[in-house]
PyMOL commands that place a pseudoatom at each C-alpha (Angstrom):
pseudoatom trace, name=CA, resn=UNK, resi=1, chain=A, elem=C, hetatm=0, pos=[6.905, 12.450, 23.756]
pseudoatom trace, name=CA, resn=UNK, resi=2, chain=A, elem=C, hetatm=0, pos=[7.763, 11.570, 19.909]
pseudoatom trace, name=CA, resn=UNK, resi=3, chain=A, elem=C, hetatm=0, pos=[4.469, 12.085, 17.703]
pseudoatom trace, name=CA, resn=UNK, resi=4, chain=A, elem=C, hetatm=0, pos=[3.453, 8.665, 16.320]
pseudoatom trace, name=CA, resn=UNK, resi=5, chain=A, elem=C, hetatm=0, pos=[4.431, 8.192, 12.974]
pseudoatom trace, name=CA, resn=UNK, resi=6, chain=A, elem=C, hetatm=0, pos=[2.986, 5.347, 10.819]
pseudoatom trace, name=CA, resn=UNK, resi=7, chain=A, elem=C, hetatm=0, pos=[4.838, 2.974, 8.954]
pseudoatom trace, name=CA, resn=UNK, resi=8, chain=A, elem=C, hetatm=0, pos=[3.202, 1.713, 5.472]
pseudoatom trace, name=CA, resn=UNK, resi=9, chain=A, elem=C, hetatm=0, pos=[4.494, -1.151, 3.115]
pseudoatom trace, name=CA, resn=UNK, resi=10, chain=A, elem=C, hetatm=0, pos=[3.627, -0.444, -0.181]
pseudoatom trace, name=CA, resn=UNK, resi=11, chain=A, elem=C, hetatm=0, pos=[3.735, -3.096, -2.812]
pseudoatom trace, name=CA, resn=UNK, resi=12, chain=A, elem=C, hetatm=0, pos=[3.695, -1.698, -6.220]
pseudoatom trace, name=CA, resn=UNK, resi=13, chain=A, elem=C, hetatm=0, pos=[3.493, -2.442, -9.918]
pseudoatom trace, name=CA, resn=UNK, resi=14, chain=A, elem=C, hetatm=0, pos=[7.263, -2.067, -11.372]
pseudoatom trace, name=CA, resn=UNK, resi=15, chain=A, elem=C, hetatm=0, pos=[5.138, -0.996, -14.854]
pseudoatom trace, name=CA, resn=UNK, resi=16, chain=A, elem=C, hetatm=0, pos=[2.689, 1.857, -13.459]
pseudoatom trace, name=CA, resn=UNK, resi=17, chain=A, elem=C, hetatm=0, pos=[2.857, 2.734, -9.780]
pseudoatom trace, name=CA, resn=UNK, resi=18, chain=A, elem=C, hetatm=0, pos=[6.744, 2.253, -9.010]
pseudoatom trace, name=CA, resn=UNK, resi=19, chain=A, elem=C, hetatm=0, pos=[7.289, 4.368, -12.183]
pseudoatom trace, name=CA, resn=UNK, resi=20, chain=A, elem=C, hetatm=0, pos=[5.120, 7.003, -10.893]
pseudoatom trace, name=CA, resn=UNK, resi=21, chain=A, elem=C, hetatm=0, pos=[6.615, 7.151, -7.599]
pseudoatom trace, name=CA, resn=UNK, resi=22, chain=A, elem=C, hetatm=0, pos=[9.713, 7.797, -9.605]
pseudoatom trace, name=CA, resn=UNK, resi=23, chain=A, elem=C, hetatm=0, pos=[8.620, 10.097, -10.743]
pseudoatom trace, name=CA, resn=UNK, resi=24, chain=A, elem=C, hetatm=0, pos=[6.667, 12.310, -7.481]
pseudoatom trace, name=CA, resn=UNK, resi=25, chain=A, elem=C, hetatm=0, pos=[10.591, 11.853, -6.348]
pseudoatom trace, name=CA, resn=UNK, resi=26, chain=A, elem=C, hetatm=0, pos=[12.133, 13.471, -9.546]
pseudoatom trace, name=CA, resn=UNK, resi=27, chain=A, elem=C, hetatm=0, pos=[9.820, 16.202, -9.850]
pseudoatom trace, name=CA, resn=UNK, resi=28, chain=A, elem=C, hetatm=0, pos=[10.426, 16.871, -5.708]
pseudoatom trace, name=CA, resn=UNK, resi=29, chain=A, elem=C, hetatm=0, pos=[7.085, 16.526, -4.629]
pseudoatom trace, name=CA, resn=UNK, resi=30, chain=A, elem=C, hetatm=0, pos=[7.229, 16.288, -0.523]
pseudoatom trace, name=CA, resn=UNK, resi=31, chain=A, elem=C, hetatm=0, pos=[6.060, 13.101, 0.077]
pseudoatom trace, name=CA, resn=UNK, resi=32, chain=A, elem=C, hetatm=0, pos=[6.121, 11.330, 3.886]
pseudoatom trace, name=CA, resn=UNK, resi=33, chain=A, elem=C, hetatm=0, pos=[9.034, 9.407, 5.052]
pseudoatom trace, name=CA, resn=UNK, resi=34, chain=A, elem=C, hetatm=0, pos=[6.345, 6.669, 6.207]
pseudoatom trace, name=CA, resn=UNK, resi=35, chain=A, elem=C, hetatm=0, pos=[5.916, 4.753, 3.108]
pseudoatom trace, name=CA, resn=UNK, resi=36, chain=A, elem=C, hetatm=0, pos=[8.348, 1.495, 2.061]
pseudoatom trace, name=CA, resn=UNK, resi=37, chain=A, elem=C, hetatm=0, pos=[7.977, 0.390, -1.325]
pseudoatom trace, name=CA, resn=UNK, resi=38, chain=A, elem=C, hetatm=0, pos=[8.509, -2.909, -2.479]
pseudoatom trace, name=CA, resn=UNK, resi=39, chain=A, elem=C, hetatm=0, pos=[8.479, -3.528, -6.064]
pseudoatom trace, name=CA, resn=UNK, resi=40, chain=A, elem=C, hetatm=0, pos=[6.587, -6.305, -7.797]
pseudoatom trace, name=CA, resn=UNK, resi=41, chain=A, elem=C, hetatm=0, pos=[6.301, -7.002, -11.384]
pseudoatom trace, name=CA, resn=UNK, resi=42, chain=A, elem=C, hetatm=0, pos=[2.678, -6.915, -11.277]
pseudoatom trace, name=CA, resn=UNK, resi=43, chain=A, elem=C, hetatm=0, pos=[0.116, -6.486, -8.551]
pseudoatom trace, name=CA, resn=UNK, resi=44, chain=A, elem=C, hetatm=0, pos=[-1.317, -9.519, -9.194]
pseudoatom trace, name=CA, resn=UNK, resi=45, chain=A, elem=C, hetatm=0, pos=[1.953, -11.165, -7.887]
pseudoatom trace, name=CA, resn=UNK, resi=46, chain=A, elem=C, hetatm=0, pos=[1.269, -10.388, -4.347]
pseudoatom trace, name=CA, resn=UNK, resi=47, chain=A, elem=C, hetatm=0, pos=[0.841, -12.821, -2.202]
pseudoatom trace, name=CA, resn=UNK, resi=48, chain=A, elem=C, hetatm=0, pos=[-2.073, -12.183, 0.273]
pseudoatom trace, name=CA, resn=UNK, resi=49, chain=A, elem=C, hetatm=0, pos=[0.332, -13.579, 3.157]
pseudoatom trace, name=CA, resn=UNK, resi=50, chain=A, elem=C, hetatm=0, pos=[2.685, -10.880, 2.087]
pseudoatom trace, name=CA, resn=UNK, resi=51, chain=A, elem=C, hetatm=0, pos=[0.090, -8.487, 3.142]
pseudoatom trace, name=CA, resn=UNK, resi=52, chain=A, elem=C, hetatm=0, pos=[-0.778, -10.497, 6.323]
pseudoatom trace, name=CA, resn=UNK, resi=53, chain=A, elem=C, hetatm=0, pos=[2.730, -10.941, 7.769]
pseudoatom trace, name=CA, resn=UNK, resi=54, chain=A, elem=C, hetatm=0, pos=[3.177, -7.309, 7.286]
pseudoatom trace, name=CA, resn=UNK, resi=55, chain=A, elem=C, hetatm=0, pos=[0.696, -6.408, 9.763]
pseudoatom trace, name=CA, resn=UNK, resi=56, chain=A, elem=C, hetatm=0, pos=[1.892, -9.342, 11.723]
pseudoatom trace, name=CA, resn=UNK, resi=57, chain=A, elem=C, hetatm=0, pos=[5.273, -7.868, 11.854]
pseudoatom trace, name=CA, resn=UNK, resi=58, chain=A, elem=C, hetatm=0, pos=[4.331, -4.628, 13.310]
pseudoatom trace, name=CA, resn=UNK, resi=59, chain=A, elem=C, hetatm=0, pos=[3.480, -2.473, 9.391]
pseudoatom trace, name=CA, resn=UNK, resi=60, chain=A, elem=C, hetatm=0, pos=[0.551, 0.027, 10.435]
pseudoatom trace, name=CA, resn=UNK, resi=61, chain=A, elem=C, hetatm=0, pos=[-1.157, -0.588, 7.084]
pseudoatom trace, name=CA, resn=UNK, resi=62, chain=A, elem=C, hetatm=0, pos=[-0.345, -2.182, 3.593]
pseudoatom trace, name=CA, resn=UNK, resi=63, chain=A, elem=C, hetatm=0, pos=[-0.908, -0.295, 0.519]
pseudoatom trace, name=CA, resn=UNK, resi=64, chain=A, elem=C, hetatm=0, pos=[-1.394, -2.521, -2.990]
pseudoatom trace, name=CA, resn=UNK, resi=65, chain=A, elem=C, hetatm=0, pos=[-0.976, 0.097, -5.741]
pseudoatom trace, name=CA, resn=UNK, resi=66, chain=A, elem=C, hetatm=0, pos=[-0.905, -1.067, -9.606]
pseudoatom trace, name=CA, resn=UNK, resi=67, chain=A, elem=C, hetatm=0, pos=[-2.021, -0.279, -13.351]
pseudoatom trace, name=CA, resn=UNK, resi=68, chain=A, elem=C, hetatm=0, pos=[-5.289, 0.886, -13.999]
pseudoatom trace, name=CA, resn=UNK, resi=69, chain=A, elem=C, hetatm=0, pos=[-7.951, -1.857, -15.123]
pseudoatom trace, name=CA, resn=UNK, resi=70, chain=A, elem=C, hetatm=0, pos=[-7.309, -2.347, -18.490]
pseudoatom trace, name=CA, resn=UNK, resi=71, chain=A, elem=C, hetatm=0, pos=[-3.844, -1.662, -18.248]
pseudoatom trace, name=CA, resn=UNK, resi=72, chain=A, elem=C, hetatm=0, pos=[-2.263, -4.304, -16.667]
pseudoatom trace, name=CA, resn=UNK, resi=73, chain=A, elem=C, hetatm=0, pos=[1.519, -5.264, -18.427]
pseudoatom trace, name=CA, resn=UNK, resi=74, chain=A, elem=C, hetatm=0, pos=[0.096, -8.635, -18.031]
pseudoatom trace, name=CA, resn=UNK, resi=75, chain=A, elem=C, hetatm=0, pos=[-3.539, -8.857, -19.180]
pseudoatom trace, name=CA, resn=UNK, resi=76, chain=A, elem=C, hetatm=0, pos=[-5.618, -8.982, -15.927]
pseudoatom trace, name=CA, resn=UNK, resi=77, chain=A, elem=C, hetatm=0, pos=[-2.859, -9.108, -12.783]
pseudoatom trace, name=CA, resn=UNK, resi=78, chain=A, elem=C, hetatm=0, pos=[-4.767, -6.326, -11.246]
pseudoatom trace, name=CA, resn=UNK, resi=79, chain=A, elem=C, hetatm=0, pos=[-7.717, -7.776, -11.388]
pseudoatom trace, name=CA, resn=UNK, resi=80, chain=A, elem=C, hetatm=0, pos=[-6.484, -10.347, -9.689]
pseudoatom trace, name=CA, resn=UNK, resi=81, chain=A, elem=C, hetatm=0, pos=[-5.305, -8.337, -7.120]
pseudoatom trace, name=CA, resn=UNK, resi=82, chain=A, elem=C, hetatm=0, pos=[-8.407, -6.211, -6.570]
pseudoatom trace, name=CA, resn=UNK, resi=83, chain=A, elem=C, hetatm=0, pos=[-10.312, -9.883, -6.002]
pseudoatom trace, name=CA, resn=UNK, resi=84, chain=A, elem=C, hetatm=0, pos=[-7.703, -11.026, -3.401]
pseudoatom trace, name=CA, resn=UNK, resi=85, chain=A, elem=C, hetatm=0, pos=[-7.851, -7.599, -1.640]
pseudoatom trace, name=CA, resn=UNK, resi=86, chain=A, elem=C, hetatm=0, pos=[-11.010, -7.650, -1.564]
pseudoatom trace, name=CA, resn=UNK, resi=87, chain=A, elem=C, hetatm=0, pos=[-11.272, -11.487, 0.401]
pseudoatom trace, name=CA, resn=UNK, resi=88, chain=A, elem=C, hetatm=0, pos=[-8.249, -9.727, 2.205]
pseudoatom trace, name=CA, resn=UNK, resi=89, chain=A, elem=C, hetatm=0, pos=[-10.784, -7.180, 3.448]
pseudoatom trace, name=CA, resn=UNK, resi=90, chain=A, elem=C, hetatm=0, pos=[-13.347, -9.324, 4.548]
pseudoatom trace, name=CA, resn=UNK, resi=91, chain=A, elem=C, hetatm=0, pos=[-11.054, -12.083, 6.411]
pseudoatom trace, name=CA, resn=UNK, resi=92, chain=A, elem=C, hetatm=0, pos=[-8.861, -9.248, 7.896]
pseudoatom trace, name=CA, resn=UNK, resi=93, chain=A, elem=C, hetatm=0, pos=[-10.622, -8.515, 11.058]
pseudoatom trace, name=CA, resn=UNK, resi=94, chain=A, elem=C, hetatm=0, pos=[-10.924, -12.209, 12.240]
pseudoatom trace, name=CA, resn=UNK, resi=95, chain=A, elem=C, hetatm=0, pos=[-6.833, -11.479, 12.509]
pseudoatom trace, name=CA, resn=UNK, resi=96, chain=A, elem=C, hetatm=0, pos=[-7.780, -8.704, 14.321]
pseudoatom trace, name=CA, resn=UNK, resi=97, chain=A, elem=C, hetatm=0, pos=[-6.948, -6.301, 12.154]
pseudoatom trace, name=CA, resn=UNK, resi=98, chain=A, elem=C, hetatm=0, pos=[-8.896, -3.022, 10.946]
pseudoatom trace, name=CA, resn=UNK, resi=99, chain=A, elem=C, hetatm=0, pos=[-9.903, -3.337, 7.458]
pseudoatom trace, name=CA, resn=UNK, resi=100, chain=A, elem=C, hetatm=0, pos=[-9.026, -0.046, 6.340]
pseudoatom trace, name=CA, resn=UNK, resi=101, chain=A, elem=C, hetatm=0, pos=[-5.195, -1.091, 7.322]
pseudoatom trace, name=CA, resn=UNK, resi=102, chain=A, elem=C, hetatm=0, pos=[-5.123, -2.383, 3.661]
pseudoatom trace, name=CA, resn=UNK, resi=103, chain=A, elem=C, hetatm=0, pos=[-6.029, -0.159, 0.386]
pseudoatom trace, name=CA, resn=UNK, resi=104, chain=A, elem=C, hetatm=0, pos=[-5.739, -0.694, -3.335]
pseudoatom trace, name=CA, resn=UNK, resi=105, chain=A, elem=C, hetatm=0, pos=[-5.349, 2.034, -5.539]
pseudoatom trace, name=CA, resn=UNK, resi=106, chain=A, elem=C, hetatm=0, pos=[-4.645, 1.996, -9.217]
pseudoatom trace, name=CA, resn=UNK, resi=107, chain=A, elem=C, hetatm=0, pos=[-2.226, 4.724, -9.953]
pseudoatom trace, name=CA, resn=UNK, resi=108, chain=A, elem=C, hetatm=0, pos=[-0.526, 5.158, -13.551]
pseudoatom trace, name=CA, resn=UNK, resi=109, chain=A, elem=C, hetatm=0, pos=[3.379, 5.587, -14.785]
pseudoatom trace, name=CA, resn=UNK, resi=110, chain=A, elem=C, hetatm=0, pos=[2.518, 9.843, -15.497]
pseudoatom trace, name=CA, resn=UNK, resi=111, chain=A, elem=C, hetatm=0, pos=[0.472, 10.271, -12.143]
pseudoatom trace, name=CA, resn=UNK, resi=112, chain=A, elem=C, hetatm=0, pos=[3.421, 11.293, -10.089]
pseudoatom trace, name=CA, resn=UNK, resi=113, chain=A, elem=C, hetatm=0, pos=[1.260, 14.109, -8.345]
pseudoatom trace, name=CA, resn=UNK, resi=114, chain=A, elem=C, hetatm=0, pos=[-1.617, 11.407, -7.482]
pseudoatom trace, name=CA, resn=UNK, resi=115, chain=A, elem=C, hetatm=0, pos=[1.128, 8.873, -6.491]
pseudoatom trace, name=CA, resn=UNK, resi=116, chain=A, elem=C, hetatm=0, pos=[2.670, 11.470, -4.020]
pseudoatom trace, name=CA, resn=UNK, resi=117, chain=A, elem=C, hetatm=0, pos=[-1.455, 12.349, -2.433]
pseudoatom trace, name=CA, resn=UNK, resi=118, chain=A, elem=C, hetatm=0, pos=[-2.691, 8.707, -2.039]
pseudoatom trace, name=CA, resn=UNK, resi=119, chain=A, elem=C, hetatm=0, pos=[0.623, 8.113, 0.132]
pseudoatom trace, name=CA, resn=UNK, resi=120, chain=A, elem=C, hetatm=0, pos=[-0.273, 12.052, 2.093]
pseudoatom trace, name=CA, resn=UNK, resi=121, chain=A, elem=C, hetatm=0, pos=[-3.571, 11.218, 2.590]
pseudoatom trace, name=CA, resn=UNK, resi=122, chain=A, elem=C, hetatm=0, pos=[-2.725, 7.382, 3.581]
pseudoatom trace, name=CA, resn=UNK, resi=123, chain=A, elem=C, hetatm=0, pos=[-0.671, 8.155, 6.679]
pseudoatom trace, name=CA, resn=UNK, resi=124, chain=A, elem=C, hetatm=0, pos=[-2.757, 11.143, 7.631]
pseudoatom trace, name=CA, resn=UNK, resi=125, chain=A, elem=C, hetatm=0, pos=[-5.925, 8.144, 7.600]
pseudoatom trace, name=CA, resn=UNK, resi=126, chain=A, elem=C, hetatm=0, pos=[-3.431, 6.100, 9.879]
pseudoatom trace, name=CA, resn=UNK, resi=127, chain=A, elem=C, hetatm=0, pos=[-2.421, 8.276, 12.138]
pseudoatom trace, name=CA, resn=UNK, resi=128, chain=A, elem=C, hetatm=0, pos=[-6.109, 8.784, 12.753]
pseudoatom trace, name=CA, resn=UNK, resi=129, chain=A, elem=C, hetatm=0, pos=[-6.883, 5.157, 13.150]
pseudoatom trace, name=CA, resn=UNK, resi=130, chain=A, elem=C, hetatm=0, pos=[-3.679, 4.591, 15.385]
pseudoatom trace, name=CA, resn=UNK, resi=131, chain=A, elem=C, hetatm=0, pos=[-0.831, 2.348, 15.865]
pseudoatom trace, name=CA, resn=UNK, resi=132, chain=A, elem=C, hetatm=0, pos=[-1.174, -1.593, 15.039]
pseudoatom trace, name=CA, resn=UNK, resi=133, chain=A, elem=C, hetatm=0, pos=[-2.126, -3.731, 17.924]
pseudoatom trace, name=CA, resn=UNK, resi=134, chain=A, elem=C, hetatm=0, pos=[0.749, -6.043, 16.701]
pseudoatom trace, name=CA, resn=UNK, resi=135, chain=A, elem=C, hetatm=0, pos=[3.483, -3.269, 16.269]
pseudoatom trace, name=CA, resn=UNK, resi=136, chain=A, elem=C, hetatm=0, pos=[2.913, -2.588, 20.347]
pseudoatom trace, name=CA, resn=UNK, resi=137, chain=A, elem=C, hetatm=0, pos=[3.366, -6.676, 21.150]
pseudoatom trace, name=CA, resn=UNK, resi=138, chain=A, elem=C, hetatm=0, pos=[6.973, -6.218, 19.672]
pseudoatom trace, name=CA, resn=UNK, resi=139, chain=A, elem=C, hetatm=0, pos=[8.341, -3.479, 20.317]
for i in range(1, 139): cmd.bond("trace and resi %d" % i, "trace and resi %d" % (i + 1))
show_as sticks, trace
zoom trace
């Protein structure tokens, strides 16, 4: 039988954390296959329904990467973010969802090497936890 293999949506800052995924990939750090990014302008343009219907759809776990506090390209979108991830957190389970299926990290442009551990260390944390409840109903 196939080992189970997470599947992560990643929505990350086109300023900070996209450019620092760039860069992990440039530099050929080994990075998991697990992780799709999808690039926003800022953090604080996502959606918390983006991060629901993603676990809805079957996503094992949703990772909201963006500039550090302080940062932010656009004064205070991640700070934004961190408050709606936070709500996120707490309303999560009454989907029936595990709140540690959603994390926020802030993750600069030149932090390639961090970029490339937080996704490592994300799907080893999911494969612990397990597959989504809604990934099974689908497939």
């Amino acid at each position: 039988m196939k080992e189970y293999e997470p599947t992560i949506i990643a929505f990350v800052c086109n300023w900070c954390t996209y450019t620092a995924a760039d860069l992990a990939g440039t530099s050929r750090l080994i990075q998991p296959h697990n992780v799709r990014l999808i690039r926003m302008m800022c953090t604080g343009m996502v959606d918390p329904k983006y991060v629901i219907k993603s676990l809805l759809e079957g996503a094992d776990a949703v990772l909201i990467s963006g500039c550090h506090p302080g940062d932010c390209h656009y004064i205070n979108g991640n700070l934004k973010a961190r408050r709606r991830v936070k709500l996120l957190k707490e309303i999560l389970p009454r989907f029936g969802f595990d709140e540690r299926r959603l994390k926020m990290t802030w993750i600069g442009a030149s932090e390639g090497i961090d970029f490339a551990e937080t996704v490592r260390s994300m799907v080893l944390e999911i494969k612990a936890l397990g597959p989504n409840e809604a990934r099974r109903q689908i497939m």
